[in-house]
C-alpha positions as CSV (number, residue, x, y, z in Angstrom):
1,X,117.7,85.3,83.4
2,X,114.4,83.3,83.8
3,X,113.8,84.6,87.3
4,X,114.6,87.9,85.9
5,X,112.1,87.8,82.9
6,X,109.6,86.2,85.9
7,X,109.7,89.0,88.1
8,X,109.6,91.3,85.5
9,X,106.1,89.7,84.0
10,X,105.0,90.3,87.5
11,X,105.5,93.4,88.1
12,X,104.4,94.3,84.6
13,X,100.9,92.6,85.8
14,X,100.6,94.9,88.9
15,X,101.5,98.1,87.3
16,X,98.9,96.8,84.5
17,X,96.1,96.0,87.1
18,X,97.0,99.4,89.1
19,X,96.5,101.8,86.1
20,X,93.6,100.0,84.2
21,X,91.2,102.5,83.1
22,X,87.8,103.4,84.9
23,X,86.4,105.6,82.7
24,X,85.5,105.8,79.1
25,X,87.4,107.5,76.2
26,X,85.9,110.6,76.5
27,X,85.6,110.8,80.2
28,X,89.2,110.0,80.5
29,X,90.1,113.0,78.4
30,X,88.0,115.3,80.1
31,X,89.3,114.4,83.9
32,X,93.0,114.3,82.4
33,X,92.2,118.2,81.2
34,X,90.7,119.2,84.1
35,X,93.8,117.9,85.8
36,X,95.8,120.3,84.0
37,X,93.3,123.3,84.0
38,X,93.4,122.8,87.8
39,X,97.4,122.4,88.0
40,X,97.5,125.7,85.8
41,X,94.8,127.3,87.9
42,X,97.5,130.5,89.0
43,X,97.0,131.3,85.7
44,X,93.5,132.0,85.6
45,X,93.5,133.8,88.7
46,X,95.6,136.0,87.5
47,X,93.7,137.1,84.9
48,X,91.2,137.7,87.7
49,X,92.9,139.7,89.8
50,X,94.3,141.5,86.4
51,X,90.8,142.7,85.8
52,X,90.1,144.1,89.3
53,X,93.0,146.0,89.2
54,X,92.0,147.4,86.0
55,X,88.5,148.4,87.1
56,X,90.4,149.6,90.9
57,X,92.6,151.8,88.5
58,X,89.7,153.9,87.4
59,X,88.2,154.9,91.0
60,X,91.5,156.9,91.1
61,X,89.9,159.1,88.6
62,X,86.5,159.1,89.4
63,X,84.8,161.7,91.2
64,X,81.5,161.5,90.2
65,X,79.0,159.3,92.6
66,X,77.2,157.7,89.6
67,X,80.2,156.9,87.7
68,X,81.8,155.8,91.0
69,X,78.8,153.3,91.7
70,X,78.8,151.4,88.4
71,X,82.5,151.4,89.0
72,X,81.9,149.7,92.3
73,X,79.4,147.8,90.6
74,X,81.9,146.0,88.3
75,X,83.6,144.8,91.3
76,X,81.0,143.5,93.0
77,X,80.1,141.3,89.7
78,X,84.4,140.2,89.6
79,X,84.0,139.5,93.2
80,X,79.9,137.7,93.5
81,X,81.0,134.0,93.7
82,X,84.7,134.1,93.9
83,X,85.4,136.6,97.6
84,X,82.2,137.1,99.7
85,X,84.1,139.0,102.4
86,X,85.0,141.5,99.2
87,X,81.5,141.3,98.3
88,X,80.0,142.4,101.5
89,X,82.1,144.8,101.9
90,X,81.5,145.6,98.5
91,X,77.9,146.3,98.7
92,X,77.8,148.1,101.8
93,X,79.3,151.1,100.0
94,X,77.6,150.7,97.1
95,X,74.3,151.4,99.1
96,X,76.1,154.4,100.7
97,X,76.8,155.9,97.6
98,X,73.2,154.9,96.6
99,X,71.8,156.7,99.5
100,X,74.1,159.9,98.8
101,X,73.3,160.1,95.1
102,X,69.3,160.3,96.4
103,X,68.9,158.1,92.4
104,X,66.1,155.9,93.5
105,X,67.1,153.4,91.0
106,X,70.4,153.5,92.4
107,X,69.3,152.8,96.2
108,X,67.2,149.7,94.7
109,X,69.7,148.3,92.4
110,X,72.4,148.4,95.5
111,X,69.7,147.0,98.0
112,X,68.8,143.9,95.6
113,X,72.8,143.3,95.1
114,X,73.4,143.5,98.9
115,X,70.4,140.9,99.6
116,X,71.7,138.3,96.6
117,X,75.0,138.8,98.8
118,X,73.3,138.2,102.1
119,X,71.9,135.2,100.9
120,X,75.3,133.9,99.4
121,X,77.1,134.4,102.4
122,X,74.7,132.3,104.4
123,X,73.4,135.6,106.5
124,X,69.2,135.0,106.1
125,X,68.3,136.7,108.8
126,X,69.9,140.2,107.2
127,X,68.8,139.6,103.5
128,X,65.2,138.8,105.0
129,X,65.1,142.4,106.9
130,X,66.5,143.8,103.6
131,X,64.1,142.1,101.1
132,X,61.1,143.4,103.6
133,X,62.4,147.1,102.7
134,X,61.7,146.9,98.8
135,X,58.5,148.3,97.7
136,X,58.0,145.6,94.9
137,X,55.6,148.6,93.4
138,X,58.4,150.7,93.3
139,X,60.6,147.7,91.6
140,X,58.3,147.0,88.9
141,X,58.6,150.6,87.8
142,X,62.0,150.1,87.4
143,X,61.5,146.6,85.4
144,X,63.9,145.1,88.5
145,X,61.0,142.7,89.4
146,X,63.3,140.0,87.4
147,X,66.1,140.5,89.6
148,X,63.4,140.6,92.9
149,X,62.0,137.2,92.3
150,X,65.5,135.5,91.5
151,X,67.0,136.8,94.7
152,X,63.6,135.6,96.3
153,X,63.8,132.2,95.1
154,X,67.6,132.2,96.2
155,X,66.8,133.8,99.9
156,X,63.8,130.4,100.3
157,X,66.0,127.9,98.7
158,X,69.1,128.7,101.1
159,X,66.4,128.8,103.9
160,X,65.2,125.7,102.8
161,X,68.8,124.2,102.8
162,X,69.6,125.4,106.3
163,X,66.0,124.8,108.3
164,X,66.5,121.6,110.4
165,X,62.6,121.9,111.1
166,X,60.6,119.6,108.7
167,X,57.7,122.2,109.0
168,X,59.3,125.4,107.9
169,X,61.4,123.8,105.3
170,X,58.2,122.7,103.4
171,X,56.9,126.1,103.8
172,X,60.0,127.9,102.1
173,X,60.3,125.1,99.8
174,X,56.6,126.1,99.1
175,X,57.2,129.7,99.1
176,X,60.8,129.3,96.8
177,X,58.7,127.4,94.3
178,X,55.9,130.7,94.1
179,X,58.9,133.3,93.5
180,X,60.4,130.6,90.7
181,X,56.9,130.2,89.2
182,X,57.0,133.9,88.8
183,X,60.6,134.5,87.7
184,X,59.9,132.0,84.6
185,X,56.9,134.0,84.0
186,X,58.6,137.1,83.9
187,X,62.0,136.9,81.8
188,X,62.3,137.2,78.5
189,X,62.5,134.3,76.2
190,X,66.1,135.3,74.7
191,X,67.3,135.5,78.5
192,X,69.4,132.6,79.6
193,X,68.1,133.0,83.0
194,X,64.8,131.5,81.5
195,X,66.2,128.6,80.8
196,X,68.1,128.0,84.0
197,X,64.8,128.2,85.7
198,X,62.7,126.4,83.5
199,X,65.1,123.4,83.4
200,X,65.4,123.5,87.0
201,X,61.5,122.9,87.1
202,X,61.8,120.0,84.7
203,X,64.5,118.7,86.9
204,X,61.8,118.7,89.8
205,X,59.2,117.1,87.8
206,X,61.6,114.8,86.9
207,X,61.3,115.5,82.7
208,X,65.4,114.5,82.4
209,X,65.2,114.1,78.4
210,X,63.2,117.3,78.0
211,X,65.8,119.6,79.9
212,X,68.8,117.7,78.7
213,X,67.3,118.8,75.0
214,X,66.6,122.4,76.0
215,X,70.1,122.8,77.2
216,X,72.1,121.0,74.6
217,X,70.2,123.1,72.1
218,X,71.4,126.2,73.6
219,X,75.2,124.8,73.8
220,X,74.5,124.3,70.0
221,X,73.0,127.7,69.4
222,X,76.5,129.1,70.8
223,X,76.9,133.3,72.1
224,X,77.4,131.6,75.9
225,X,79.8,133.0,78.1
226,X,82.5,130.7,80.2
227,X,80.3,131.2,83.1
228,X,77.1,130.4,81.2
229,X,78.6,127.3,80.0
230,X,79.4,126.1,83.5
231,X,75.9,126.3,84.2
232,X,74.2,124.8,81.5
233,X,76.9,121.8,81.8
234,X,76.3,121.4,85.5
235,X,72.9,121.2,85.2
236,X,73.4,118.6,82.5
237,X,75.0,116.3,84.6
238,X,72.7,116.8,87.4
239,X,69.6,116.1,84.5
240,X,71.5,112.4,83.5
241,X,72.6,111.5,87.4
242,X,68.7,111.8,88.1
243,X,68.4,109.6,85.3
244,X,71.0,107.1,86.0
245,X,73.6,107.7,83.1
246,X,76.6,107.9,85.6
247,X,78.9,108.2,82.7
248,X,77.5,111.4,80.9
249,X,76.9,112.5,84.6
250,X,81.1,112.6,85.0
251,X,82.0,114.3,81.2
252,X,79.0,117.0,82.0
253,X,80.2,117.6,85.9
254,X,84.3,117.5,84.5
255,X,83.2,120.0,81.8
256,X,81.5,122.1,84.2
257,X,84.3,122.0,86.2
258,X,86.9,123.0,83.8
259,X,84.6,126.1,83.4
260,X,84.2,126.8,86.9
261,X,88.0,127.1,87.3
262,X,88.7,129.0,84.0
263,X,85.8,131.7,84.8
264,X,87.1,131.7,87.6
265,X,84.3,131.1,90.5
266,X,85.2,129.8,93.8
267,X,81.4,129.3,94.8
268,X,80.6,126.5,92.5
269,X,79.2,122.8,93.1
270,X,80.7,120.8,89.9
271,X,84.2,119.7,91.5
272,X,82.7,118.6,94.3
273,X,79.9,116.7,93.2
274,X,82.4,115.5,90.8
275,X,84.8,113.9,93.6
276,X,81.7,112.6,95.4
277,X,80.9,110.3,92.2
278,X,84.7,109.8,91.4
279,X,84.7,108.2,95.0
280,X,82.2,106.1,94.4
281,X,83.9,104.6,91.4
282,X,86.9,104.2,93.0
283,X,89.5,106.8,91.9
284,X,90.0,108.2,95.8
285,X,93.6,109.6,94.4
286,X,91.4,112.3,92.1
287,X,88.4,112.2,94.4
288,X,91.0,113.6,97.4
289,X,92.5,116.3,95.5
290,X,88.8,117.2,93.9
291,X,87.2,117.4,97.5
292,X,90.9,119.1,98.9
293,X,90.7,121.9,96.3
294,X,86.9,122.2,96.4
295,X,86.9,123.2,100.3
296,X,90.0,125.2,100.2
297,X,88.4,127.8,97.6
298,X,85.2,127.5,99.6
299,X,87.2,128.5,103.2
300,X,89.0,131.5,100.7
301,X,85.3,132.3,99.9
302,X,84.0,131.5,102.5
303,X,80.8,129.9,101.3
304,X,79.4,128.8,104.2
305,X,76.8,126.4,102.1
306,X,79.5,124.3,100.2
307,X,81.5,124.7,103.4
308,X,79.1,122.3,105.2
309,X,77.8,120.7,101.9
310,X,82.1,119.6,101.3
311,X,82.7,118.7,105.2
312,X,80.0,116.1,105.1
313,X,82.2,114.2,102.0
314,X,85.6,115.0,103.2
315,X,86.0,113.0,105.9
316,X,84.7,109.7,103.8
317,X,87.0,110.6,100.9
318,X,90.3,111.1,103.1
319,X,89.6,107.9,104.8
320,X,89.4,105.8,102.1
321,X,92.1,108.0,100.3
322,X,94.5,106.8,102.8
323,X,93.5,103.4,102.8
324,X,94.1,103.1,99.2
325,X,97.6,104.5,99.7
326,X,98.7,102.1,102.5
327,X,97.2,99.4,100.0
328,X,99.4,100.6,97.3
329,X,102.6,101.2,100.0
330,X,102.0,97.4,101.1
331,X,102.3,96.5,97.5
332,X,105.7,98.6,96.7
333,X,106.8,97.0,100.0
334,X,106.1,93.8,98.2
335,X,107.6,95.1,95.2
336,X,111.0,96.0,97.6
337,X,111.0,92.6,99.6
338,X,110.9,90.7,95.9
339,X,113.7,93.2,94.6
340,X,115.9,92.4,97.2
341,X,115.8,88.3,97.1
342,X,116.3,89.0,93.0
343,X,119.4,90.6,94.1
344,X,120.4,87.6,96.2
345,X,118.8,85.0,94.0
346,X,121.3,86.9,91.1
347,X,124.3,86.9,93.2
348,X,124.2,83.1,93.8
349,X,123.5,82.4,90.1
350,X,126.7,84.3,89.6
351,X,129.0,83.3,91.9
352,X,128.2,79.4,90.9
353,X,128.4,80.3,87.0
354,X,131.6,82.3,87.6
355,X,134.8,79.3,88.0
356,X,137.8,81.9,89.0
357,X,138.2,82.1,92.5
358,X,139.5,85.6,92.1
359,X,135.7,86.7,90.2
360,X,133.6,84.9,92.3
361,X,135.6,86.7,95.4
362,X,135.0,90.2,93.8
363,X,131.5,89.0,93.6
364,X,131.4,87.8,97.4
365,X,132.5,91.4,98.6
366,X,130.4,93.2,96.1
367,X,127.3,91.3,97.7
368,X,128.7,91.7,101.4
369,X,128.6,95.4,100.4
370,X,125.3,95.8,99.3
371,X,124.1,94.0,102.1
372,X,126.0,96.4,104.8
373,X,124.6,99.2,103.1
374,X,120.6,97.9,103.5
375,X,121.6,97.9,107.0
376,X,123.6,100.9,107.4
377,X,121.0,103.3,108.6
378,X,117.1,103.0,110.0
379,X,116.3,106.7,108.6
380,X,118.1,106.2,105.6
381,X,116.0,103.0,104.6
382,X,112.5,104.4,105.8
383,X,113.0,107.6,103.7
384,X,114.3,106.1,100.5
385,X,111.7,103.4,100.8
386,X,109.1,106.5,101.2
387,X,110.6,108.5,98.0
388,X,110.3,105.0,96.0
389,X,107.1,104.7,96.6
390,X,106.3,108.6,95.9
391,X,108.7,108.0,92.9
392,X,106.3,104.7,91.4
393,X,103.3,106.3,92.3
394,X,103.9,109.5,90.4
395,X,105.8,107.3,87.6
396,X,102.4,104.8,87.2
397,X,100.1,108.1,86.8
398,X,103.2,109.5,84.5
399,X,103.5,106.5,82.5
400,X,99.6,106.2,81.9
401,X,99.1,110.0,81.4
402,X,102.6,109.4,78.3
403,X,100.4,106.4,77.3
404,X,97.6,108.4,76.7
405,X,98.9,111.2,75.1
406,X,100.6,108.7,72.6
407,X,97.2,107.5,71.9
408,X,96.6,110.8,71.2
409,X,99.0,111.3,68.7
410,X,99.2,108.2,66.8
411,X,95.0,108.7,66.5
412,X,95.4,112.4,65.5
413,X,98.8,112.7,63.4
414,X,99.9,109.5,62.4
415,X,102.2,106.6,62.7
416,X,105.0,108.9,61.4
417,X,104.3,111.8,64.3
418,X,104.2,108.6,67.1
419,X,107.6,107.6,65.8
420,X,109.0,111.3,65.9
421,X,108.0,111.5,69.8
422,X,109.2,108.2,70.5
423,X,112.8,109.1,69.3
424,X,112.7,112.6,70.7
425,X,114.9,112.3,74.5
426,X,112.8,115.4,76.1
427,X,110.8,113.5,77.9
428,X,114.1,111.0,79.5
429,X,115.8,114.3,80.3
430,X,112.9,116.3,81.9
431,X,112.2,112.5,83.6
432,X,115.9,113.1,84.7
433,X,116.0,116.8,85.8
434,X,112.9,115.5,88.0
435,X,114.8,112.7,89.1
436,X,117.8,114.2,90.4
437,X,115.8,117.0,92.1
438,X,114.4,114.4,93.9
439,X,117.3,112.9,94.7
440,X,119.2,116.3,95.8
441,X,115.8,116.9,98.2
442,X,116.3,113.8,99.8
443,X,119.6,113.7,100.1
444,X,119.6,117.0,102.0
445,X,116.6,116.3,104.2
446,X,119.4,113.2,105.3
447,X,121.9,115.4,105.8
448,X,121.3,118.6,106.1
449,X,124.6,119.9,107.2
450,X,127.0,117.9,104.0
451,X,127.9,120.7,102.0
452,X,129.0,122.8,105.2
453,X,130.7,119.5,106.5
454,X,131.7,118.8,103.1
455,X,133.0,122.2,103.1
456,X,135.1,121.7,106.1
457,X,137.0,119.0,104.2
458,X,137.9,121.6,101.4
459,X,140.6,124.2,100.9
460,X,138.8,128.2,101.2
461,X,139.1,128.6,97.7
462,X,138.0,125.3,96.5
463,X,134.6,125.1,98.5
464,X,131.5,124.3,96.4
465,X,128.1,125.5,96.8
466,X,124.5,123.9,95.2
467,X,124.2,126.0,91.7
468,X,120.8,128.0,90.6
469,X,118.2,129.5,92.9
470,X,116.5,125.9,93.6
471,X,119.8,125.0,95.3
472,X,120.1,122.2,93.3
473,X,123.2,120.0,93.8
474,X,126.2,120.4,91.1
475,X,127.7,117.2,89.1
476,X,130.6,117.5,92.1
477,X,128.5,117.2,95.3
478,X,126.2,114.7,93.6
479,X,129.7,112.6,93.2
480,X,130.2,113.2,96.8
481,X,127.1,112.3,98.0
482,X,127.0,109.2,96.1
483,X,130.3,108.5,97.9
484,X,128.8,109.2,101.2
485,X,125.6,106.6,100.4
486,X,128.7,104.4,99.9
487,X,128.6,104.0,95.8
488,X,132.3,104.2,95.7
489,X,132.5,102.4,92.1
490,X,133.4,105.1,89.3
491,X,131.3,102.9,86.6
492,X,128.0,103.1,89.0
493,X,128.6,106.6,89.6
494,X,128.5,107.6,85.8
495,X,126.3,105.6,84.9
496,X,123.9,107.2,87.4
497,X,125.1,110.8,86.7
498,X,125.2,109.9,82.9
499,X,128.8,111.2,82.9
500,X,131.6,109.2,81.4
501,X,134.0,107.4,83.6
502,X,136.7,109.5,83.0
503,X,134.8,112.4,83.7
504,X,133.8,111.1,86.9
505,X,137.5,109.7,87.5
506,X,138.7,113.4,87.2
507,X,136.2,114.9,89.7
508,X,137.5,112.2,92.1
509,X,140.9,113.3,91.6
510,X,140.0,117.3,91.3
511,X,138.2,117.2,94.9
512,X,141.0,114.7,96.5
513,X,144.0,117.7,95.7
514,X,141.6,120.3,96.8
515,X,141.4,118.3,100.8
516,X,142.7,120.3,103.4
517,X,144.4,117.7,105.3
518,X,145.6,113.8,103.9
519,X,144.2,112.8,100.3
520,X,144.4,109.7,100.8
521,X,141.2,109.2,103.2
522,X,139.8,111.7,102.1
523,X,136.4,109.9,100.6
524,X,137.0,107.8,104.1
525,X,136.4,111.3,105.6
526,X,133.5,111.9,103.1
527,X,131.6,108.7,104.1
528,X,131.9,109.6,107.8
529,X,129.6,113.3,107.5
530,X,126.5,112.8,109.3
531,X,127.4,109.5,111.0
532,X,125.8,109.3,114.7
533,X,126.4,105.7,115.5
């Protein structure tokens, strides 16, 4: 029992030392909710796609070209930032019905949409030409000089971004700061778009506190949409990285996030920049799915900025990802090589305690067993020994994300609320459900052919199938797969099924009378599907 309570300490250390905390309190909470938005993200786009159904619907009934246009116009806002092949497409029809409608407004309106687009979609060259068409006269009569000078400044910062030529990026650098200069000038106190801009310029000149304070106090002042507040949180944590505060830098960018993806937006910087910094800290497990999300919505978007902005991180995030999981799979091997001498170590302990010859023999073939079975198959090992450490690694995060939600509880509600959830069994038996879906998958991915083999063994009418639509297996072919790992022992069996012996004694019995051929060796049979050696 000593080595027992040993090994256990130890292990108890590594798990300990494997899920200790990086992050603050707060920070913690916020990366834990973004986990989930992002795990629930199906959701949110379909409320997306919901609402450009809706606005689709109404072209049915449309026939006139204004109506049509602002109809098309709706779109295009659904689809700027989240589908830029929809967008394109989007905009070169809008300047077609533009042009047919002869509404000058109309023609500028759709020309300033379709350069903003240009310039999202990385195509300078054609939202140049465009931009050269507008007769900024023309514009101002209109009041759409606002909307000129923003797409401006966009056009010279992305041609900033992508010159490779010292030279020219100074002079749109130059030229980007005269069009944002302007656009400050021009917008309306009340417009958010002000404050963008003006705490980008502070962010230049390198006044952190100041635009920190101008943004929180329009947070405070509230009537922000989800978009809005994606912003004005991104910029935040851009403010307090330039000013070293790495810790607000992660809640801001995670809150940011979390907005990005409920809006949602697929042409956003705040999950990205956000696994950049969680790699430097250390957390490559979040860092990789951060980065792996962040360029898959860019490809579906294709952003070609982020696109080349995300492939200059990936390939330093996935490296070290995967050395931190072979550093964790050399541990669980560990872990394995220590489980096994227990086993050993327990088996002597108990065969020299144990006086009756007649125990101490029951012992020696129960051991003799257990070892024939760690030798029984090179596939079989690998893949278990690759589901256990799945299995631990998913269990750790489990256990710490249980741990924290506990916290949660027994801060918020109460002792007496902790105590309710620590009696309640949900989470053993959704623990379990997980668990033996796991254990159907890899069972099947070993033998893939059992239940027809299985099958074989059976009378027509007494053939059994896996139950549901997830083809999980039933109480009877987990039995018989058991059997077939070799856990022949009707105690081990129900006590890993959670049926009672009898229970299991009687499926035993049930599946021996229903053998085509001899009942006798009829588990003999059972242990014999799949074998190739």
């Amino acid at each position: 029992m000593k080595i027992l309570n040993i090994f256990r300490a130890a292990i108890g250390l590594i798990l300990l030392s494997s899920c200790q905390n990086r992050f603050s309190d707060q920070v913690s909470d916020q990366l834990e909710r973004l986990d989930q938005v992002l795990e629930n993200s199906g959701k949110y786009e379909n409320f997306k796609q919901s609402r450009i159904k809706a606005i689709k619907s109404r072209l049915n009934v449309q026939t006139e070209l204004e109506e049509r246009y602002w109809t098309y116009k709706e779109l295009w806002n659904e689809y700027n930032r989240y589908d830029l092949d929809s967008t394109v497409s989007l905009v070169t029809y809008k300047m077609t019905l533009a042009e047919k409608s002869s509404d000058e407004y109309l023609i500028l309106d759709s020309k300033l949409d379709a350069t903003d687009t240009y310039v999202s979609s990385g195509m300078y060259h054609e939202a140049f030409e465009l931009s050269e068409m507008l007769d900024t006269a023309v514009l101002r009569t209109y009041s759409l000089m606002p909307r000129y000078y923003h797409v401006m400044n966009n056009l010279y910062s992305g041609l900033a971004l992508a010159s490779e030529d010292v030279v020219m990026r100074n002079i749109y650098m130059k030229r980007r700061e005269e069009y944002r200069s302007r656009l400050h000038d021009f917008i309306g106190d009340d417009d958010i778009a002000r404050l963008f801009v003006k705490t980008e310029m502070m962010l230049d000149e390198g006044r952190y506190a100041e635009a920190i304070g101008e943004l929180e106090g329009r947070l405070e002042a509230g009537k922000t949409t989800t978009h809005e507040n994606a912003i004005i949180h991104y910029m935040m944590g851009l403010a307090y990285r330039k000013s070293g505060d790495m810790d607000s830098t992660l809640l801001h960018y995670s809150k940011s996030a979390i907005y990005d993806m409920e809006t949602p937006v697929r042409d956003y910087k705040s999950l990205y920049s956000l696994a950049e910094l969680l790699y430097e800290k250390g957390d490559y497990e979040r860092a990789y799915r951060y980065i792996t999300r962040s360029i898959n919505d860019a490809y579906r978007a294709n952003i070609r900025i982020n696109i080349e902005s995300i492939n200059s991180l990936f390939p330093i995030i996935y490296d070290s990802y995967n050395r931190s999981m072979e550093a964790k799979s050399r541990i669980l091997h560990g872990l394995l090589g220590g489980i096994s001498v227990l086993l050993v170590l327990l088996a002597i302990v108990t065969a020299l305690v144990i006086k009756d010859r007649k125990s101490l023999a029951s012992t020696n073939r129960r051991l003799n067993r257990y070892i024939s079975r760690l030798k029984e198959s090179n596939e079989i090992k690998e893949t278990y020994i690759s589901r256990y450490i799945d299995l631990c690694s998913d269990y750790i995060g489990r256990l710490d994300k249980y741990r924290s939600e506990l916290r949660k509880i027994a801060k918020n509600d109460g002792v007496e609320a902790l105590t309710r959830e620590l009696r309640s069994t949900e989470v053993i038996e959704k623990e379990l459900q997980e668990f033996y879906a796991q254990f159907d998958a890899t069972f099947l991915d070993l033998f893939p052919d059992f239940i027809t083999q299985l099958n074989n063994l059976l009378q027509e009418d007494k053939k059994i199938y896996p139950k549901g639509k997830d083809g999980l297996l039933s109480t009877e072919l987990r039995v018989c797969a058991l059997i077939r790992l070799g856990v022949t022992d009707s105690v081990k069996i129900s006590e890993f099924l959670r049926r009672s012996v009898s229970t299991i004694y009687n499926y035993r019995v049930k599946m021996r009378n229903a053998a085509v051929d001899s009942r006798e060796d009829f588990e003999q049979r059972i242990m014999k599907i799949g074998k190739q050696f």
